[in-house]
C-alpha positions as CSV (number, residue, x, y, z in Angstrom):
1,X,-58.5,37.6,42.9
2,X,-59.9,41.5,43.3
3,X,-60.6,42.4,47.0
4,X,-64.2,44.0,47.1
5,X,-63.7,47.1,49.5
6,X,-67.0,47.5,50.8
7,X,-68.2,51.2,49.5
8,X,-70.2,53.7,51.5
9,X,-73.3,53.8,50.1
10,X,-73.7,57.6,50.7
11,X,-72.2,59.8,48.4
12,X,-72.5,63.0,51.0
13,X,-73.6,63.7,54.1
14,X,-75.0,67.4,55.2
15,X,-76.7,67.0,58.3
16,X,-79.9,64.8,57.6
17,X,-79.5,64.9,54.5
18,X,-78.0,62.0,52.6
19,X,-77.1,61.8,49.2
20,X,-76.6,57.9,48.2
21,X,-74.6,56.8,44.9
22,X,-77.4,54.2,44.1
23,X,-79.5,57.5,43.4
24,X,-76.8,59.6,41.9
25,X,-76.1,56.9,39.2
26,X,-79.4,57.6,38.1
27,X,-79.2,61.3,37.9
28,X,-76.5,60.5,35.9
29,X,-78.5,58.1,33.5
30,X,-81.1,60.2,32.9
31,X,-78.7,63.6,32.6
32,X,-76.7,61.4,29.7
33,X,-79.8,60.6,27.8
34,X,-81.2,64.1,28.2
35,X,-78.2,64.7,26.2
36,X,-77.7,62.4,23.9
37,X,-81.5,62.8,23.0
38,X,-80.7,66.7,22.5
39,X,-77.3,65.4,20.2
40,X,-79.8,63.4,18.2
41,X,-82.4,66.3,17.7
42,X,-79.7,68.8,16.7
43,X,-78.6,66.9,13.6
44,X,-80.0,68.5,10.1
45,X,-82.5,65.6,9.1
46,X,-83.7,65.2,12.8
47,X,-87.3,65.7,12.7
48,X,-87.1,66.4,17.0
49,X,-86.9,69.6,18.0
50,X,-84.7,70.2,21.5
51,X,-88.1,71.7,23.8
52,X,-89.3,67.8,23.0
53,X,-86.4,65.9,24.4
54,X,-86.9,67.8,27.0
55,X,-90.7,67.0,27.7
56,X,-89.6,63.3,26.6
57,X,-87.1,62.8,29.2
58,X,-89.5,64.3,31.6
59,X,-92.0,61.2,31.0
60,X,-89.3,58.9,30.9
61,X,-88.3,59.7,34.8
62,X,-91.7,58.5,35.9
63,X,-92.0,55.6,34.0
64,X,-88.4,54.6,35.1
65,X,-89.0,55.3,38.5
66,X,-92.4,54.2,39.2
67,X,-92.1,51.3,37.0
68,X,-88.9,50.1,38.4
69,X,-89.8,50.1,41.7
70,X,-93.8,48.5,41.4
71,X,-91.6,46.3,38.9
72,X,-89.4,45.3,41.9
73,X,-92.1,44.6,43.7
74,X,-94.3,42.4,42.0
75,X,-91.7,40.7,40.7
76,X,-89.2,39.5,43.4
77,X,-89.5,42.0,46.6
78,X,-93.6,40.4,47.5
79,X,-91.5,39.0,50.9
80,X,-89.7,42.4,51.6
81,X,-93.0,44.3,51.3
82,X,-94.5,41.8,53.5
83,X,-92.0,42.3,55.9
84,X,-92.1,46.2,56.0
85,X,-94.6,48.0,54.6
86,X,-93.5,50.6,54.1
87,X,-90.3,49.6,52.1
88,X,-92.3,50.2,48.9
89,X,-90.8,53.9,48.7
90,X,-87.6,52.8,50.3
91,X,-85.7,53.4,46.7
92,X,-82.6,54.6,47.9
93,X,-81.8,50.9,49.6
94,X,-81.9,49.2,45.4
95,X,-85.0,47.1,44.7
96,X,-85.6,48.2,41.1
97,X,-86.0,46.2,38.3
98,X,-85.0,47.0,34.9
99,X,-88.2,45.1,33.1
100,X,-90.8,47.2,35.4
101,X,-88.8,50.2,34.7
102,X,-89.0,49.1,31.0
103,X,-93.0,48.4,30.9
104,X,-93.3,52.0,32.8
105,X,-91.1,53.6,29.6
106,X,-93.2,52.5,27.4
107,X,-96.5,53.4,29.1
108,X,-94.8,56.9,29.7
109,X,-93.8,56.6,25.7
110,X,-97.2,55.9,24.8
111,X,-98.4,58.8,26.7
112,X,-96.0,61.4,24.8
113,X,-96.7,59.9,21.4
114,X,-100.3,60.5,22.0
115,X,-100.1,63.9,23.7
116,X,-97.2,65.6,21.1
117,X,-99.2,63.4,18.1
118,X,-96.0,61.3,17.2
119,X,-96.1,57.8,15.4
120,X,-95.6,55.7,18.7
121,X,-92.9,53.1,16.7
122,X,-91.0,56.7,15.8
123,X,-90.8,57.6,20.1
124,X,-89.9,54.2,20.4
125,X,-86.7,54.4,17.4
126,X,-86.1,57.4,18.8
127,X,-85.2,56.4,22.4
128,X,-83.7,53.3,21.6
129,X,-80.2,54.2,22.3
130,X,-80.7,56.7,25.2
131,X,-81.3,55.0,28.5
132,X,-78.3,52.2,27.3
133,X,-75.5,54.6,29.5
134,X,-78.1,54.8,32.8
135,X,-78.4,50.8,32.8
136,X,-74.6,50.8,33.2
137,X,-74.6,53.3,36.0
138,X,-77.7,51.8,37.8
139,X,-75.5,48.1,37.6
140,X,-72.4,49.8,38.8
141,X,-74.9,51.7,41.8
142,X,-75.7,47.6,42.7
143,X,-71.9,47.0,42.8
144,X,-71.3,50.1,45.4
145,X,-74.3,48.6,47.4
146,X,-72.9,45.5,47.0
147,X,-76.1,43.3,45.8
148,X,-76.6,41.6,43.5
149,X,-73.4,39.3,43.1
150,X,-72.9,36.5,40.9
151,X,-72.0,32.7,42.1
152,X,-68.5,31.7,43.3
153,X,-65.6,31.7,41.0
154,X,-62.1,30.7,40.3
155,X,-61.3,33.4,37.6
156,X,-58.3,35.6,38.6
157,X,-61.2,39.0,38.5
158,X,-63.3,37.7,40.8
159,X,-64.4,39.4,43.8
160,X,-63.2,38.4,47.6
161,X,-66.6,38.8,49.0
162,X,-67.4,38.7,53.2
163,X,-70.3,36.2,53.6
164,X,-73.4,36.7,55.4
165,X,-71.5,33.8,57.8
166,X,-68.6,35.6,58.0
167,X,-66.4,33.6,55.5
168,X,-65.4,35.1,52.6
169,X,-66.2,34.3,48.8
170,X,-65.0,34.9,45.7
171,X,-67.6,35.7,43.5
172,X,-68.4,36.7,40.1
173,X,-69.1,40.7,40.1
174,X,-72.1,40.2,37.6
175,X,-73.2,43.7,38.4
176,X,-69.7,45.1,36.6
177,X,-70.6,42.5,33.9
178,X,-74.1,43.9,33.4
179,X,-72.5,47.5,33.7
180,X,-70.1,46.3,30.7
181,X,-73.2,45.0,28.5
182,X,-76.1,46.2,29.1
183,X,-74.4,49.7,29.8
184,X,-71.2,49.9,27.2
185,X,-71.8,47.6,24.5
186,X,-75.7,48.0,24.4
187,X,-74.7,51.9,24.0
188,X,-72.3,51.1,21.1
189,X,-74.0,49.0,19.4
190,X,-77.4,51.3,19.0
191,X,-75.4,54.9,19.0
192,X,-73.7,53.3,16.2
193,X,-76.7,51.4,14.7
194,X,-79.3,54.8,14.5
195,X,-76.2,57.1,13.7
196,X,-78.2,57.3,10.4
197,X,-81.9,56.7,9.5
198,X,-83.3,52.6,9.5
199,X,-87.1,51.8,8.9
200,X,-89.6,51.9,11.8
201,X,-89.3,49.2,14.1
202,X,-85.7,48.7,13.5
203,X,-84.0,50.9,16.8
204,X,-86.4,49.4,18.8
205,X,-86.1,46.0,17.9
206,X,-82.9,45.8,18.2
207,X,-82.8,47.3,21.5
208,X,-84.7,44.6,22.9
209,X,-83.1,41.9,21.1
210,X,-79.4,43.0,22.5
211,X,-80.7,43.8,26.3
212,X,-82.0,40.5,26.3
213,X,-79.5,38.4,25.0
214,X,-77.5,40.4,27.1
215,X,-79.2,40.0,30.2
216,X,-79.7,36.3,29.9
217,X,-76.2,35.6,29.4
218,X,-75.1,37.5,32.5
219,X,-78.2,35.3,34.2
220,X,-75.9,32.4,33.5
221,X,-73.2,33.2,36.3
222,X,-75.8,35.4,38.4
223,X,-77.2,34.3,41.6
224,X,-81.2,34.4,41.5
225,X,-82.9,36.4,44.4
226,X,-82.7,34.6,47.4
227,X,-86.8,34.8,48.0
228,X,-86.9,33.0,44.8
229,X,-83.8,31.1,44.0
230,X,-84.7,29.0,40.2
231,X,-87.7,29.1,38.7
232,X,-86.9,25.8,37.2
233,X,-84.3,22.9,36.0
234,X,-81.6,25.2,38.1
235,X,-81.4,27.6,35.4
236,X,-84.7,29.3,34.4
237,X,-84.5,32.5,36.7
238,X,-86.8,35.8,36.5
239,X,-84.4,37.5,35.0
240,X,-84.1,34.7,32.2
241,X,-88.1,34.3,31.9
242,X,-88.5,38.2,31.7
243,X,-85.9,38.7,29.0
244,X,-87.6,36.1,26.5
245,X,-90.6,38.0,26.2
246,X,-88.0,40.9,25.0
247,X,-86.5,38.6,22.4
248,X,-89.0,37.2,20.6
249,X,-90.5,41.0,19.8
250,X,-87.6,42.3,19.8
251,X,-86.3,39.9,16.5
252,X,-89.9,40.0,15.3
253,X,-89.5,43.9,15.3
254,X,-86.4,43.7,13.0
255,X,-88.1,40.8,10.5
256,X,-90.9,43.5,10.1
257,X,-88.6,46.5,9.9
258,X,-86.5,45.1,7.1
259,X,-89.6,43.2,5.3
260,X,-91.9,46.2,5.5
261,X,-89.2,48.8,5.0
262,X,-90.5,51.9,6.2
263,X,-89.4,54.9,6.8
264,X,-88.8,56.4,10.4
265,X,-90.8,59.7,11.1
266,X,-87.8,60.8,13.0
267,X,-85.7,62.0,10.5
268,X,-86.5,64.1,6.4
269,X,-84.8,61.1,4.5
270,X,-86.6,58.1,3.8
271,X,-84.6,54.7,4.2
C-alpha cells in the first residue's frame, strides 16, 4: 500500500499570483506536441512546413481549452455550475473533459484545414500522435489535485487515501493508470505507427480506437462522478458511453483506410 501525500496544488506562489500544476501540465502538453509536430514536419517526405505547426498548435489551444471546459460542463459539472456561476472559468480547480476537449480539436482542425486549404483527413493523420504526451500530464495534474480516484482496492499499489469522513481508503490511483495509457502507451503506439506514411484515415483511426479502448478499461476500476454515479446496470458510466462513439469510427476509420488505400497528403510517397 502507497501513502498518497496530499500535493500542493500550486506550483509557485509570487504575491497574487499563483501558478497551479493542473495548468502547468498543460503547458507542458501543448509545448511537447508543438514539438513533436515540428519533428514530424522536419523529416524529408513531410509535406508540413514548421510556420504551420505552429499556426496548428495555435488552434488546437482553443479547441482544447474551450472544448474541455464547455465539455465539462455539459457533461457532468450541470450541478457545480448551478451551484456557482461563475465556476464555468474556474479552470485552474480541474473540470475538463477529455471528449469536449476532443470535439473542440476537431472543430479547431476543421477550421485550419479550411483556412491553410489542407485535406481535413490529412490535419486529422497528421495530429494523431501529438496531444497523446498532454493526456498523460493532464491525468497526472488530476492525481496532484487529487480527483478523480478509482474504487477501493486490495492491490499492494494502491493509494492510502483520507476520506471525505475522515477514514482513510485505499484506492485505485486510476488517474496514474490513465497517465500510463492514454499518455505513454497511446504515445507509443501512434509515434511508432505514423513513423512512416499509412493511407488517409489510418492515424486517425487508430487514435480513436486505442483512447477508447483505453479509456473504457480504466472506467472499469474508476469511480463515476459523484453528481452522476452509473448511467446504468452499475457499469455504463459517461466516460464508457462517450468512448463508444470513439470506437466504432475510429475501427470504421481503419476498415476504410486499409480497403480504400489512399495515400496521405502529408507526406511525397504514396503508401
Amino acid at each position: 500500500m502507497l501513502h498518497y501525500p496530499g500535493f500542493d496544488p500550486v506550483a509557485l506562489a509570487i504575491g497574487p499570483l499563483k501558478i497551479r500544476w493542473y495548468g502547468l501540465m498543460y503547458v507542458i502538453g501543448f509545448l511537447a506536441a508543438w514539438r513533436l509536430g515540428r519533428l514530424r514536419a522536419a523529416k524529408p517526405d513531410s509535406t508540413w512546413t514548421a510556420l504551420e505547426v505552429d499556426d496548428l498548435l495555435y488552434f488546437c489551444v482553443f479547441g482544447v481549452i474551450l472544448g474541455g471546459r464547455l465539455g465539462w460542463l455539459l457533461f457532468y459539472g450541470q450541478q457545480a455550475l448551478a451551484e456557482d456561476p461563475s465556476y464555468w472559468y474556474k479552470i485552474w480547480q480541474g473540470g475538463m473533459s477529455f471528449h469536449g476537449g476532443l470535439i473542440g480539436v476537431l472543430i479547431a482542425l476543421g477550421v485550419f484545414a479550411k483556412t491553410r486549404r489542407r485535406h481535413l483527413i490529412d490535419v486529422f493523420d497528421f495530429a494523431a500522435p501529438l496531444p497523446a504526451i498532454g493526456i498523460g500530464t493532464g491525468r497526472i495534474g488530476n492525481f496532484i489535485n487529487g480527483e478523480l480516484w478509482g474504487k477501493p482496492t486490495d492491490v499492494p499499489w494502491g493509494f492510502s487515501v483520507q476520506g471525505v469522513d475522515g477514514i482513510p481508503q485505499v484506492l485505485h490511483a486510476s488517474q496514474l493508470y490513465e497517465a500510463s495509457l492514454e499518455g505513454g502507451a497511446l504515445f507509443i503506439i501512434l509515434w511508432w505507427f505514423t513513423r512512416q506514411p499509412r493511407p488517409r484515415c489510418a492515424p486517425a483511426g487508430l487514435f480513436l480506437t486505442s483512447y477508447a479502448c483505453f479509456r473504457m478499461l480504466v472506467e472499469t476500476v474508476r469511480v463515476p462522478d459523484v453528481q452522476l454515479g452509473y448511467l446504468s446496470g452499475g457499469w455504463l458510466t459517461m466516460g464508457i458511453m462517450l468512448s463508444l462513439p470513439m470506437l466504432v469510427i475510429g475501427v470504421s476509420l481503419l476498415i476504410a483506410a486499409y480497403v480504400r488505400k489512399r495515400p496521405s497528403g502529408n507526406t511525397t510517397q504514396s503508401t
